[in-house]
mmCIF file of the N, C-alpha and C atoms, coordinates in Angstrom:
data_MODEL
# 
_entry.id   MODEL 
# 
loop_
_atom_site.group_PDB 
_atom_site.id 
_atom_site.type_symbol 
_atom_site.label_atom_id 
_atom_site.label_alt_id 
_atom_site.label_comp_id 
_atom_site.label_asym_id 
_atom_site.label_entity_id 
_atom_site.label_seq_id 
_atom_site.pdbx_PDB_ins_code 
_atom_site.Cartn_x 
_atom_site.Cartn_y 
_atom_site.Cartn_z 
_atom_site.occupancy 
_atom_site.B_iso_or_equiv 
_atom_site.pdbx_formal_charge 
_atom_site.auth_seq_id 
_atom_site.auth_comp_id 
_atom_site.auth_asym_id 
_atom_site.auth_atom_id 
_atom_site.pdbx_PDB_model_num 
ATOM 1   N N  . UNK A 1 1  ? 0.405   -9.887  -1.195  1.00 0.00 ? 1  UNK A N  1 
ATOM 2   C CA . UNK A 1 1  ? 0.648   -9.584  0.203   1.00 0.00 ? 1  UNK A CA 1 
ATOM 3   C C  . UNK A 1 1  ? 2.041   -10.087 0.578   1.00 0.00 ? 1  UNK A C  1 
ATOM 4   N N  . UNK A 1 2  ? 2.775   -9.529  0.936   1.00 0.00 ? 2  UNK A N  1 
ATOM 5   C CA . UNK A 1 2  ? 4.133   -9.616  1.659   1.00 0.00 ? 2  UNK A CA 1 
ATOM 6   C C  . UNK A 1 2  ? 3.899   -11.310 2.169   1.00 0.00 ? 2  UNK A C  1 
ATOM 7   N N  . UNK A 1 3  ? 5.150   -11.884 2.737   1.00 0.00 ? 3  UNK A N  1 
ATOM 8   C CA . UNK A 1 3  ? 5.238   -13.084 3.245   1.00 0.00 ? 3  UNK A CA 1 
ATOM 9   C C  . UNK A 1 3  ? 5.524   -13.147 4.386   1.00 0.00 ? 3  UNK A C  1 
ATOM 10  N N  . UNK A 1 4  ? 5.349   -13.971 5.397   1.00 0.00 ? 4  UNK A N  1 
ATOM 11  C CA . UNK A 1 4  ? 5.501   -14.500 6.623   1.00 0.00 ? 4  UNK A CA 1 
ATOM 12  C C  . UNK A 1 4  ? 7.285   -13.849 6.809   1.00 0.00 ? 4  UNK A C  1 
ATOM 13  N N  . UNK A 1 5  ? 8.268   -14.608 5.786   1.00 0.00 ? 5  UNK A N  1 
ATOM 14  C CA . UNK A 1 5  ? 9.304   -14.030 5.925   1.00 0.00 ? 5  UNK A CA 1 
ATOM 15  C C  . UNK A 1 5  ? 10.153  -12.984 6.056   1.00 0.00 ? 5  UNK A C  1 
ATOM 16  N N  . UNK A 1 6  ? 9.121   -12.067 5.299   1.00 0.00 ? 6  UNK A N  1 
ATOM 17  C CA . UNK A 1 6  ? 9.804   -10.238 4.874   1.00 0.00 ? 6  UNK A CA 1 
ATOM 18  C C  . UNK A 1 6  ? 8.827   -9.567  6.076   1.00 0.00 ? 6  UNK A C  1 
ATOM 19  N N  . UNK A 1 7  ? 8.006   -10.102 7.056   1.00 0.00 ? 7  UNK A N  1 
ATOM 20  C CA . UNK A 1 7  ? 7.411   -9.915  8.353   1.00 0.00 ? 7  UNK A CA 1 
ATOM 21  C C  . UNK A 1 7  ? 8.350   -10.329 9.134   1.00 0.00 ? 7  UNK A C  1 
ATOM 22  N N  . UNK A 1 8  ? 8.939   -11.862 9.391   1.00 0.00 ? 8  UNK A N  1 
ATOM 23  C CA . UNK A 1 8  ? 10.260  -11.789 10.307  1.00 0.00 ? 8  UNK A CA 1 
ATOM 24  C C  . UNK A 1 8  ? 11.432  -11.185 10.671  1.00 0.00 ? 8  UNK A C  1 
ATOM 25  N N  . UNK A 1 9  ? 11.579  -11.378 9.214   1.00 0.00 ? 9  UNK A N  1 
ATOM 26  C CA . UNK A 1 9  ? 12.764  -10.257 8.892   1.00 0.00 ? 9  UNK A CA 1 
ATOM 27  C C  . UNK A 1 9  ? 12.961  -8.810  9.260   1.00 0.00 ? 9  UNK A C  1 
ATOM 28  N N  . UNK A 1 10 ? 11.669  -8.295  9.827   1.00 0.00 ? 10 UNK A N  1 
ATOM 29  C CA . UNK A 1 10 ? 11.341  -6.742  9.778   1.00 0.00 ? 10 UNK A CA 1 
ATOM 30  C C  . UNK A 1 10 ? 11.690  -6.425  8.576   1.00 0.00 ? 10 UNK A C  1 
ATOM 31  N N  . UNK A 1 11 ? 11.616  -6.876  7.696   1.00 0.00 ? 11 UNK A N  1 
ATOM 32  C CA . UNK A 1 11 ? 11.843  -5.905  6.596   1.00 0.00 ? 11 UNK A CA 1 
ATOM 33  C C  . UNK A 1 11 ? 10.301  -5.107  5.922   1.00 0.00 ? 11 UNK A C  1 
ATOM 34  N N  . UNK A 1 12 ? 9.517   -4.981  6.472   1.00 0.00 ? 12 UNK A N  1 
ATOM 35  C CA . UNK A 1 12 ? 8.060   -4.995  6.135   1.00 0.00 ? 12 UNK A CA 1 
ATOM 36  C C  . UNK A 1 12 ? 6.883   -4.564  7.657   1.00 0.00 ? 12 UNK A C  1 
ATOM 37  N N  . UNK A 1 13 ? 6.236   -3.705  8.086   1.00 0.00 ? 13 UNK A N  1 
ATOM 38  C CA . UNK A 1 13 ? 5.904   -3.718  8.675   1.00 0.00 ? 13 UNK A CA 1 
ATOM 39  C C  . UNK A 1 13 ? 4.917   -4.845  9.332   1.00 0.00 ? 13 UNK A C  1 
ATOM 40  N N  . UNK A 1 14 ? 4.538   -4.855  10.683  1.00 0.00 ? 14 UNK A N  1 
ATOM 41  C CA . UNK A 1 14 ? 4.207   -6.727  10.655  1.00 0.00 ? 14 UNK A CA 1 
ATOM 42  C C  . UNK A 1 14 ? 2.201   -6.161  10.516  1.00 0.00 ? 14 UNK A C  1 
ATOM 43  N N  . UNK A 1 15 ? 1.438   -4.872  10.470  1.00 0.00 ? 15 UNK A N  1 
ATOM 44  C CA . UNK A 1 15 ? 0.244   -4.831  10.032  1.00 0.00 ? 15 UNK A CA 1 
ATOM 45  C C  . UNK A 1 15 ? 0.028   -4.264  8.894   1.00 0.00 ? 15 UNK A C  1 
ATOM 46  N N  . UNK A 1 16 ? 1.531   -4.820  7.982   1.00 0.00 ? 16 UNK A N  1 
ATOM 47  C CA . UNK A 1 16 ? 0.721   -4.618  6.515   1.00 0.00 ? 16 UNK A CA 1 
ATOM 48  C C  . UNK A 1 16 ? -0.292  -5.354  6.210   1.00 0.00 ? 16 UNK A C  1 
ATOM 49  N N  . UNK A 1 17 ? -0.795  -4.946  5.281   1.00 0.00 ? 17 UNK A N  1 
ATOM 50  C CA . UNK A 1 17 ? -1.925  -6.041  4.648   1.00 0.00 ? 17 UNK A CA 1 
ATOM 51  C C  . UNK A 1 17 ? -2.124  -6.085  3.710   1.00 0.00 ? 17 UNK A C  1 
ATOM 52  N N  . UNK A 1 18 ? -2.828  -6.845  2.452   1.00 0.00 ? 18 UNK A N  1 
ATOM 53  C CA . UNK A 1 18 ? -3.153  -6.704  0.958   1.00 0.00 ? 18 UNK A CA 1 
ATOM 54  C C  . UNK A 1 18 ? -4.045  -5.719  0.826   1.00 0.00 ? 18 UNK A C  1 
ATOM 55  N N  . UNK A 1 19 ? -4.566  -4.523  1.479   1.00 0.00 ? 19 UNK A N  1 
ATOM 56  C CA . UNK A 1 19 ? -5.678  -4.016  1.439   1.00 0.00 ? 19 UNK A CA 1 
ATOM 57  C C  . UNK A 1 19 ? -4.595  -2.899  0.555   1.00 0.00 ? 19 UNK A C  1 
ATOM 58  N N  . UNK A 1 20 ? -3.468  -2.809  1.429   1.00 0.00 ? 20 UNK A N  1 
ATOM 59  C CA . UNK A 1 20 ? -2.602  -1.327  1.442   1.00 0.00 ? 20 UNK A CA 1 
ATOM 60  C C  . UNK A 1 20 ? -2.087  -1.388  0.185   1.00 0.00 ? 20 UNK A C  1 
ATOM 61  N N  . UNK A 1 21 ? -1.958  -2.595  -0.439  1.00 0.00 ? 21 UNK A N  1 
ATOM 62  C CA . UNK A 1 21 ? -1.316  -2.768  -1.708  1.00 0.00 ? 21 UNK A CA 1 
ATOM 63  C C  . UNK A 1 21 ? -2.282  -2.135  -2.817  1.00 0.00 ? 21 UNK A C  1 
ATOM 64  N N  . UNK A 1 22 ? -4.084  -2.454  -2.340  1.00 0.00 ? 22 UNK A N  1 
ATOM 65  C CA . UNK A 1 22 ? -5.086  -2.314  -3.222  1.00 0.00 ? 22 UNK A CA 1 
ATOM 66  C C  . UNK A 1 22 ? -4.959  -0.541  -3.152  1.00 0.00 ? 22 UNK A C  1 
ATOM 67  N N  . UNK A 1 23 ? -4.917  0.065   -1.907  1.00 0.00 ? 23 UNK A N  1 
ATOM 68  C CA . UNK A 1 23 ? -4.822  1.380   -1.466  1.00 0.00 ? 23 UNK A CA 1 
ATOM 69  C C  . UNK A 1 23 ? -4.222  1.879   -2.763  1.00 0.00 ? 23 UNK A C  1 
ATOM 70  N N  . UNK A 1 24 ? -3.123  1.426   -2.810  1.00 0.00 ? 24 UNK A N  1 
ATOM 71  C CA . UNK A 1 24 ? -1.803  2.351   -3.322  1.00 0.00 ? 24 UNK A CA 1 
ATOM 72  C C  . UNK A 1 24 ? -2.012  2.406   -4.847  1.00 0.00 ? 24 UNK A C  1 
ATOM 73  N N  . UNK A 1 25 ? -2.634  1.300   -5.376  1.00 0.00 ? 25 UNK A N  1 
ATOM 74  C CA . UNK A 1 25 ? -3.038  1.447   -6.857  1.00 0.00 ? 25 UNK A CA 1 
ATOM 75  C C  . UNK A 1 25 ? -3.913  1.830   -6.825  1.00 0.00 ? 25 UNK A C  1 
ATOM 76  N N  . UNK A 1 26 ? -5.381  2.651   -6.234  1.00 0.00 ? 26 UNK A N  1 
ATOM 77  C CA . UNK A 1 26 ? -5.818  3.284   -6.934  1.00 0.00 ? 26 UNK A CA 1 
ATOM 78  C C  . UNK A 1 26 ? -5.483  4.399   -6.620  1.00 0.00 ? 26 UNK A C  1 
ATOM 79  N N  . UNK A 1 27 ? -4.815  5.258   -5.105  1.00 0.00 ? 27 UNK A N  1 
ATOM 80  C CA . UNK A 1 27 ? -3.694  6.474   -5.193  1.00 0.00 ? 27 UNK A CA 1 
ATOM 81  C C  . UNK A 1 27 ? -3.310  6.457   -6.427  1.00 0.00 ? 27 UNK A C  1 
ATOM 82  N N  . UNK A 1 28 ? -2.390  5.690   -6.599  1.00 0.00 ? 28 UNK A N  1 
ATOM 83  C CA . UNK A 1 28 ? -1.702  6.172   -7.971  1.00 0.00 ? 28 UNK A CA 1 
ATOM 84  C C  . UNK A 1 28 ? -2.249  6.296   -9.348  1.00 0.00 ? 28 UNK A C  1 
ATOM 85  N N  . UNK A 1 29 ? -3.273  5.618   -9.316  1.00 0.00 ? 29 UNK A N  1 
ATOM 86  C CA . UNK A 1 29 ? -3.697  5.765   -10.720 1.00 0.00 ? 29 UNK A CA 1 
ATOM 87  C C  . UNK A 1 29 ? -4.845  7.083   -10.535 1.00 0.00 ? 29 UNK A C  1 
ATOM 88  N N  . UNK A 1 30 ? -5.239  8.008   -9.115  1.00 0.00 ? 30 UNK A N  1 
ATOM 89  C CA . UNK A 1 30 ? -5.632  8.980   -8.921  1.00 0.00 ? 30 UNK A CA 1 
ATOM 90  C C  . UNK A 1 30 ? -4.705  9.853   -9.807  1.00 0.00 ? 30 UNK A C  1 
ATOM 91  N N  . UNK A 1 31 ? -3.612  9.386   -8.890  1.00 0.00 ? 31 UNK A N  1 
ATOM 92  C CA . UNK A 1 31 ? -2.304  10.619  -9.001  1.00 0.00 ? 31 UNK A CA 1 
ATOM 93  C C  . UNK A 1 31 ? -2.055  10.566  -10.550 1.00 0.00 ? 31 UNK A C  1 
ATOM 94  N N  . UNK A 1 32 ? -2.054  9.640   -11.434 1.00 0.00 ? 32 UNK A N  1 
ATOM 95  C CA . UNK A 1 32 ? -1.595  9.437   -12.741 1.00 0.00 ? 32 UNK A CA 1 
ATOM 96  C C  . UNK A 1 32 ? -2.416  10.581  -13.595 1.00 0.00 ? 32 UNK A C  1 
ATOM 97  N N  . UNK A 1 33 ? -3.963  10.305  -13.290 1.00 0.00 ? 33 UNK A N  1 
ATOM 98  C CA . UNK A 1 33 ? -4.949  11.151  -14.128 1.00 0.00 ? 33 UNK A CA 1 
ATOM 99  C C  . UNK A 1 33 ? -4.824  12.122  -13.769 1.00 0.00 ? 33 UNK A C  1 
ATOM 100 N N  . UNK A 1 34 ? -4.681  12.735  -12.295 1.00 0.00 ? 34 UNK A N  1 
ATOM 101 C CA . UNK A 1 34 ? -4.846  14.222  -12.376 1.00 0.00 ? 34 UNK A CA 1 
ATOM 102 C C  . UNK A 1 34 ? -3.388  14.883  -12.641 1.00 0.00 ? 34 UNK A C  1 
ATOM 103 N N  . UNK A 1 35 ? -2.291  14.529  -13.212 1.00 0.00 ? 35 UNK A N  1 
ATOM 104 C CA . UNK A 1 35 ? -1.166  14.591  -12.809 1.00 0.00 ? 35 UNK A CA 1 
ATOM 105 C C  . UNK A 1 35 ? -0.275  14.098  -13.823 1.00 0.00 ? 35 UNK A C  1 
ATOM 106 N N  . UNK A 1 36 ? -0.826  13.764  -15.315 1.00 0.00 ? 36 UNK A N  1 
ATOM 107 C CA . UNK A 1 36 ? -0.510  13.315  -16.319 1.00 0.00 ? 36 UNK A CA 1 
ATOM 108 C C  . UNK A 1 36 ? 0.176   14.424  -16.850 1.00 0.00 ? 36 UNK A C  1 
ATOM 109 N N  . UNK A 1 37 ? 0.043   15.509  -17.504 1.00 0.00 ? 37 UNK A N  1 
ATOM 110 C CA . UNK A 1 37 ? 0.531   16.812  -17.847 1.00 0.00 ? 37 UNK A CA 1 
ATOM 111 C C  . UNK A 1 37 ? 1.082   17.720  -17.547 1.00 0.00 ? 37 UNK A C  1 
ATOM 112 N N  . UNK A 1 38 ? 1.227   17.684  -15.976 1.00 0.00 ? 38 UNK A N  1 
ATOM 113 C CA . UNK A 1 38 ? 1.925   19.079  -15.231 1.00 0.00 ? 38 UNK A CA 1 
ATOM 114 C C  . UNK A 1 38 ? 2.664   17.933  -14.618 1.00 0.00 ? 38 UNK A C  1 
ATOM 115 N N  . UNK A 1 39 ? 2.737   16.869  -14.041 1.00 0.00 ? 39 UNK A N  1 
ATOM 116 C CA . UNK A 1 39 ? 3.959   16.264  -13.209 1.00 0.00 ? 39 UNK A CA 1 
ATOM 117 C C  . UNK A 1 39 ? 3.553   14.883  -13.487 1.00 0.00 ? 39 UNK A C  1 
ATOM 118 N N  . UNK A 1 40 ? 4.262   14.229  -14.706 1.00 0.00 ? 40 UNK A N  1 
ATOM 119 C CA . UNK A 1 40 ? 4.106   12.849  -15.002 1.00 0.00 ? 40 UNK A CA 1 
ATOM 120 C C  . UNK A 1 40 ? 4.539   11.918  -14.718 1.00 0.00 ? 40 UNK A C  1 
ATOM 121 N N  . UNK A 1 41 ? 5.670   12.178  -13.511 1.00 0.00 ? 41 UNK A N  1 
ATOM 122 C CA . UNK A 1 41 ? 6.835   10.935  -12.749 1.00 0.00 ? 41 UNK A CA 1 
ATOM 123 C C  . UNK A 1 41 ? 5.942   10.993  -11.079 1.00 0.00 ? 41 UNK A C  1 
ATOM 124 N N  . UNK A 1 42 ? 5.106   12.176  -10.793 1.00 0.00 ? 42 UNK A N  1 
ATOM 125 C CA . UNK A 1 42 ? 4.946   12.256  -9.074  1.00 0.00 ? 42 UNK A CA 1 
ATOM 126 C C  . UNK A 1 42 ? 4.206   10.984  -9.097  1.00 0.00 ? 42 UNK A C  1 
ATOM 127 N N  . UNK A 1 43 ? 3.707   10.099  -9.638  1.00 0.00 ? 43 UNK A N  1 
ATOM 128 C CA . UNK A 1 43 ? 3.150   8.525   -8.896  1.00 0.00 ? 43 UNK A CA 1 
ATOM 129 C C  . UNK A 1 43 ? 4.429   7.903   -8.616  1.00 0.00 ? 43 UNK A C  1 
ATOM 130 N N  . UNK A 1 44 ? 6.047   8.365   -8.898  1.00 0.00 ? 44 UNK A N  1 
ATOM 131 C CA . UNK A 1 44 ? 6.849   7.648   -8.622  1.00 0.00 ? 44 UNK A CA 1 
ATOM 132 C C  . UNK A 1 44 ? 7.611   8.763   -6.957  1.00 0.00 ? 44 UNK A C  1 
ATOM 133 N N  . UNK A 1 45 ? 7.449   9.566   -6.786  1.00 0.00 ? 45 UNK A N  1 
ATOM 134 C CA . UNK A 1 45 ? 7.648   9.966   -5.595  1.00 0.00 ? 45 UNK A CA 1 
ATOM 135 C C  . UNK A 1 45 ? 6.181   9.310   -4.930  1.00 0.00 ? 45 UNK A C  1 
ATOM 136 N N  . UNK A 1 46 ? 5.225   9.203   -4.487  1.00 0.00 ? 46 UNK A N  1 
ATOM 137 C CA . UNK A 1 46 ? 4.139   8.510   -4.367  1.00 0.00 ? 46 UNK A CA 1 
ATOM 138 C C  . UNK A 1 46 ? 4.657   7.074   -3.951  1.00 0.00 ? 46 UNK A C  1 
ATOM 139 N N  . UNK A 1 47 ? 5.013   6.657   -4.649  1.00 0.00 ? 47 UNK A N  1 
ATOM 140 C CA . UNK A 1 47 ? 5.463   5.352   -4.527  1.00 0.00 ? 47 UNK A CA 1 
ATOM 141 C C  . UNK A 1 47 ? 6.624   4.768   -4.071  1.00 0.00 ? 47 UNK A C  1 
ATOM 142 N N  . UNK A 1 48 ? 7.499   5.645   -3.757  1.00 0.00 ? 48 UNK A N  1 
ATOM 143 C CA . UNK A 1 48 ? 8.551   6.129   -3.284  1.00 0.00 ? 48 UNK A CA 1 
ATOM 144 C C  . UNK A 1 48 ? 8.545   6.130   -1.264  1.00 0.00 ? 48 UNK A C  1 
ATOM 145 N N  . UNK A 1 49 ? 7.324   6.911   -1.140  1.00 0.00 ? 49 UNK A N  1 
ATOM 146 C CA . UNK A 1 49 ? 6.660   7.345   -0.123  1.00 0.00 ? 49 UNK A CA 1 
ATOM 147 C C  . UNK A 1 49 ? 5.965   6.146   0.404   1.00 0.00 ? 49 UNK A C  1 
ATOM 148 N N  . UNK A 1 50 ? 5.105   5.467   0.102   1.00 0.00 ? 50 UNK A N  1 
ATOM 149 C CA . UNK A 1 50 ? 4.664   4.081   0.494   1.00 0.00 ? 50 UNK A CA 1 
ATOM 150 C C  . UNK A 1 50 ? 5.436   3.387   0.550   1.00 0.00 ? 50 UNK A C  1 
ATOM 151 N N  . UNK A 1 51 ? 6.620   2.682   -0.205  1.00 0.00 ? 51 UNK A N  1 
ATOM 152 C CA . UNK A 1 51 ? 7.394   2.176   0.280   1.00 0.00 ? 51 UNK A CA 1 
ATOM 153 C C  . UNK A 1 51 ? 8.178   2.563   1.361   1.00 0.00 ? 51 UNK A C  1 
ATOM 154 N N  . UNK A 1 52 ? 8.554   3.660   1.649   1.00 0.00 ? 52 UNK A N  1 
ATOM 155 C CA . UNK A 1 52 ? 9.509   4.127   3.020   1.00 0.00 ? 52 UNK A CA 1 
ATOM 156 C C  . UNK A 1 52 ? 7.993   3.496   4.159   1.00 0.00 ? 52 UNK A C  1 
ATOM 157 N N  . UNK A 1 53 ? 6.552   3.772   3.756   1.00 0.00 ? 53 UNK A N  1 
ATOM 158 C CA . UNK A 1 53 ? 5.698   3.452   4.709   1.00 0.00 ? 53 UNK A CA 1 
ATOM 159 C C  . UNK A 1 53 ? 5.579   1.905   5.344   1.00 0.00 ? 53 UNK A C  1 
ATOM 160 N N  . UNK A 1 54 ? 6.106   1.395   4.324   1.00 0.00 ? 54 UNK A N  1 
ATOM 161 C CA . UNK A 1 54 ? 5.864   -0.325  4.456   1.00 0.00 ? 54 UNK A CA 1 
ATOM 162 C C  . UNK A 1 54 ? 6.673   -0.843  4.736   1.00 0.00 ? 54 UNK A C  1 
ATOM 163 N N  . UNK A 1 55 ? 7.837   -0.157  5.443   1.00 0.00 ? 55 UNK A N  1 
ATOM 164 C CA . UNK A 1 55 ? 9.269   -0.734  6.008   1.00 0.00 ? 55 UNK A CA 1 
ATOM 165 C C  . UNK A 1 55 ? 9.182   -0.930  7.634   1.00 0.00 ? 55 UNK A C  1 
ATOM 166 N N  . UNK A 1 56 ? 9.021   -1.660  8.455   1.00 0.00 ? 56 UNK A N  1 
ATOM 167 C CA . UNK A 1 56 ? 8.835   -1.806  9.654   1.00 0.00 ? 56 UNK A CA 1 
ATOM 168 C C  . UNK A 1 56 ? 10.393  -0.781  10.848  1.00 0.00 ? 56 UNK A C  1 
ATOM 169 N N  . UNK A 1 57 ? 9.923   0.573   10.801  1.00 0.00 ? 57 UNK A N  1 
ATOM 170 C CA . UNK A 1 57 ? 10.691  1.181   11.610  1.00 0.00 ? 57 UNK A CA 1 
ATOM 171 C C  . UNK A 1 57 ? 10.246  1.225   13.235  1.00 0.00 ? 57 UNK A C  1 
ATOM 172 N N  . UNK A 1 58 ? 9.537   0.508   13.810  1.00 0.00 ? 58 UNK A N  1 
ATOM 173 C CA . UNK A 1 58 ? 8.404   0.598   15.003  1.00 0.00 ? 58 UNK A CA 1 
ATOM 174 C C  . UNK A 1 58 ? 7.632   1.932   14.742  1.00 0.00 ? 58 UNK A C  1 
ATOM 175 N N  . UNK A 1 59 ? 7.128   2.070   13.848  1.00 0.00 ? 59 UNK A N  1 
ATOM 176 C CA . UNK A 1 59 ? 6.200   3.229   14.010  1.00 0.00 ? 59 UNK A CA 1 
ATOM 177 C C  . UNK A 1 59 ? 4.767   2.503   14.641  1.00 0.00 ? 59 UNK A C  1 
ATOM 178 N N  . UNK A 1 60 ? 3.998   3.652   14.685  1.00 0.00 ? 60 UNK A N  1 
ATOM 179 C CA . UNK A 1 60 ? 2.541   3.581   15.748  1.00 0.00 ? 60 UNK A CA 1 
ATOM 180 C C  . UNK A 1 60 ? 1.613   2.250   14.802  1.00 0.00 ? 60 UNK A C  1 
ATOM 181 N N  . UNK A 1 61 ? 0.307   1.806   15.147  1.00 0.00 ? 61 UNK A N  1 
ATOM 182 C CA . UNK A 1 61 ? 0.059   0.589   14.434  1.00 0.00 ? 61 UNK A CA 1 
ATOM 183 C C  . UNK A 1 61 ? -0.994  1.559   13.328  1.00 0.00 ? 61 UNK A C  1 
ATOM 184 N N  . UNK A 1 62 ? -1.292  1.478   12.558  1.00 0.00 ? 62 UNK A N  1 
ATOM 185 C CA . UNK A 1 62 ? -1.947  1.499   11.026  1.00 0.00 ? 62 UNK A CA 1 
ATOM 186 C C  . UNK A 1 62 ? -3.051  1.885   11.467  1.00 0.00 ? 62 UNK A C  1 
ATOM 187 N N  . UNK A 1 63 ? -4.524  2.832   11.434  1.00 0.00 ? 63 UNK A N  1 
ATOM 188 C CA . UNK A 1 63 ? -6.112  2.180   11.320  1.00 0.00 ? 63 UNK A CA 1 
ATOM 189 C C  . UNK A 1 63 ? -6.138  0.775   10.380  1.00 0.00 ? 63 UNK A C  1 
ATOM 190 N N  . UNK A 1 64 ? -6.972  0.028   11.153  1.00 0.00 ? 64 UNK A N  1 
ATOM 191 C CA . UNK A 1 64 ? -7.178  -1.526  10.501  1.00 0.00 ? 64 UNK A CA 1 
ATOM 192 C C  . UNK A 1 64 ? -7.791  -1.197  9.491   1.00 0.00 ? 64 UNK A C  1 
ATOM 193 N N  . UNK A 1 65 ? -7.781  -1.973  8.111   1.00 0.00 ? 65 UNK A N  1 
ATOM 194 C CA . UNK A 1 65 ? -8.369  -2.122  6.955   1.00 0.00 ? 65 UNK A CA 1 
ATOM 195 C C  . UNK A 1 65 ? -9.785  -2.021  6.564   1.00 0.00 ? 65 UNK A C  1 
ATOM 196 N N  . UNK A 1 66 ? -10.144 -1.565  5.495   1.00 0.00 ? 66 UNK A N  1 
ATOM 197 C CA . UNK A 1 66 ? -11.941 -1.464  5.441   1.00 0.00 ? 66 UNK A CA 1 
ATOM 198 C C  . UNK A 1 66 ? -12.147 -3.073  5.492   1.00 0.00 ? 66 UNK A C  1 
ATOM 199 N N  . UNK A 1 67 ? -12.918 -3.150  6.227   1.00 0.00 ? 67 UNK A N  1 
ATOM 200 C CA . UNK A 1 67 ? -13.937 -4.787  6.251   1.00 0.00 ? 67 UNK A CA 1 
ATOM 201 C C  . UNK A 1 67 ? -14.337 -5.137  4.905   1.00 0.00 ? 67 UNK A C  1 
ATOM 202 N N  . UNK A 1 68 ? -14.932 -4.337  4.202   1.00 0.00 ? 68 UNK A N  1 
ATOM 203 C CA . UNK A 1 68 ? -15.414 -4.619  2.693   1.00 0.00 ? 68 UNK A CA 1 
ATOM 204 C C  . UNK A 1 68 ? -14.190 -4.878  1.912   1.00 0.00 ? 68 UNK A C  1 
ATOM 205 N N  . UNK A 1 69 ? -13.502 -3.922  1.753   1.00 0.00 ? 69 UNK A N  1 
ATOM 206 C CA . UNK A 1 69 ? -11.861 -4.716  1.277   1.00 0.00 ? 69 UNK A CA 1 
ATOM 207 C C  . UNK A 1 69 ? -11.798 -5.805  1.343   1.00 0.00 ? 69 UNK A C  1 
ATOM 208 N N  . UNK A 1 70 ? -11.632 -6.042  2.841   1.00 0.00 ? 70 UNK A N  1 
ATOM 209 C CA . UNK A 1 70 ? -10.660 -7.837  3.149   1.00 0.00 ? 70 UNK A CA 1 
ATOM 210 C C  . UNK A 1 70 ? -11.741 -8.574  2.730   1.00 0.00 ? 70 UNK A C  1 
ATOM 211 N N  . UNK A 1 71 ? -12.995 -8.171  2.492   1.00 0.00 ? 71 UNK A N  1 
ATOM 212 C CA . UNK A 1 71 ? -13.735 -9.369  2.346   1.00 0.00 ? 71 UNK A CA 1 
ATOM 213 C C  . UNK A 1 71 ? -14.135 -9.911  1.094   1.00 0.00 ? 71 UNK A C  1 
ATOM 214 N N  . UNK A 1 72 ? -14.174 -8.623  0.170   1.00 0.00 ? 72 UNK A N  1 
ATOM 215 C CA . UNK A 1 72 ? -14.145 -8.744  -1.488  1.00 0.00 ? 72 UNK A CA 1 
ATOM 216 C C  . UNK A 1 72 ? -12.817 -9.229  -2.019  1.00 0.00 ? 72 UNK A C  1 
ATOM 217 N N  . UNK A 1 73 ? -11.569 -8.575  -1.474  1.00 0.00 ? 73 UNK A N  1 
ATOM 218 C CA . UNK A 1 73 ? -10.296 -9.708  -2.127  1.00 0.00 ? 73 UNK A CA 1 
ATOM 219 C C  . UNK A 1 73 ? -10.432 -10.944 -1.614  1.00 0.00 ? 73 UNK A C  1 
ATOM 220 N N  . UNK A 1 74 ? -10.831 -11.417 -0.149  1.00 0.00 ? 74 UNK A N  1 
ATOM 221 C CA . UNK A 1 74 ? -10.617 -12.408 -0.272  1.00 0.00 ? 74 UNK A CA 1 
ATOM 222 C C  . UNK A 1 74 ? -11.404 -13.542 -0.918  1.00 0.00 ? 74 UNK A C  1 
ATOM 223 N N  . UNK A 1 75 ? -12.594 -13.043 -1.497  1.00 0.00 ? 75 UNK A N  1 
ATOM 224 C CA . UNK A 1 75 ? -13.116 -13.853 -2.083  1.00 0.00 ? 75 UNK A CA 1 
ATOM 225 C C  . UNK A 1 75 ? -13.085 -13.747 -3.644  1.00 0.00 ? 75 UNK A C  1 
ATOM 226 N N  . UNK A 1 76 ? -11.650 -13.214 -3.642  1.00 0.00 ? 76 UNK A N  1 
ATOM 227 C CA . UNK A 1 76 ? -11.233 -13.035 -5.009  1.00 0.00 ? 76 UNK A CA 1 
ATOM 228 C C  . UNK A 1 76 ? -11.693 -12.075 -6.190  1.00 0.00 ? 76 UNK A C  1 
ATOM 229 N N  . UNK A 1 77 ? -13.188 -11.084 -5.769  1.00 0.00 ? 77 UNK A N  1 
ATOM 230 C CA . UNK A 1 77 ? -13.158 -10.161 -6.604  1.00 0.00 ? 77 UNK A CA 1 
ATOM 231 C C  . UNK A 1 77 ? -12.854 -9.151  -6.531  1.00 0.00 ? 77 UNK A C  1 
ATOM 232 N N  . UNK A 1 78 ? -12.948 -7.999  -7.382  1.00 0.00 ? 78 UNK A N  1 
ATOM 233 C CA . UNK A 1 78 ? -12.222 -6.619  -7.542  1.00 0.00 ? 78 UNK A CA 1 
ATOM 234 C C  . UNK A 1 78 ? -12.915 -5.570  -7.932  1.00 0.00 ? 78 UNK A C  1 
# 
């Protein structure tokens, strides 16, 4: 999860969360399998794309995170 600092900084939107990080790996590893043979770099436009998402431009605020998420990382399983 991003730090207190790269939140001050705006460099990071301030309702990221570790959920979005969990989001994005299994997107991509969607995108990897179906997408292995006809376009084998698009998890890197993908990823490309989330990052422009996770840059704090004042955009609108996020839907909040699944509850089951925050509550299984935080108790450390996966």
């Amino acid at each position: 999860m991003p730090d207190a600092g790269a939140r001050e900084a705006a460099a990071v939107r301030a309702d990221i969360d570790h959920n979005d990080l969990y989001l994005l790996q299994h997107a991509a590893r969607g995108l990897l399998q179906g997408t292995q043979r006809t376009a084998p770099l698009a998890w890197k436009r993908l990823g490309e794309y989330m990052l422009q998402a996770f840059r704090d431009t004042g955009a609108d605020p996020l839907t909040p995170p699944s509850e089951i998420w925050t509550r299984t990382l935080a108790a450390g399983k996966r």
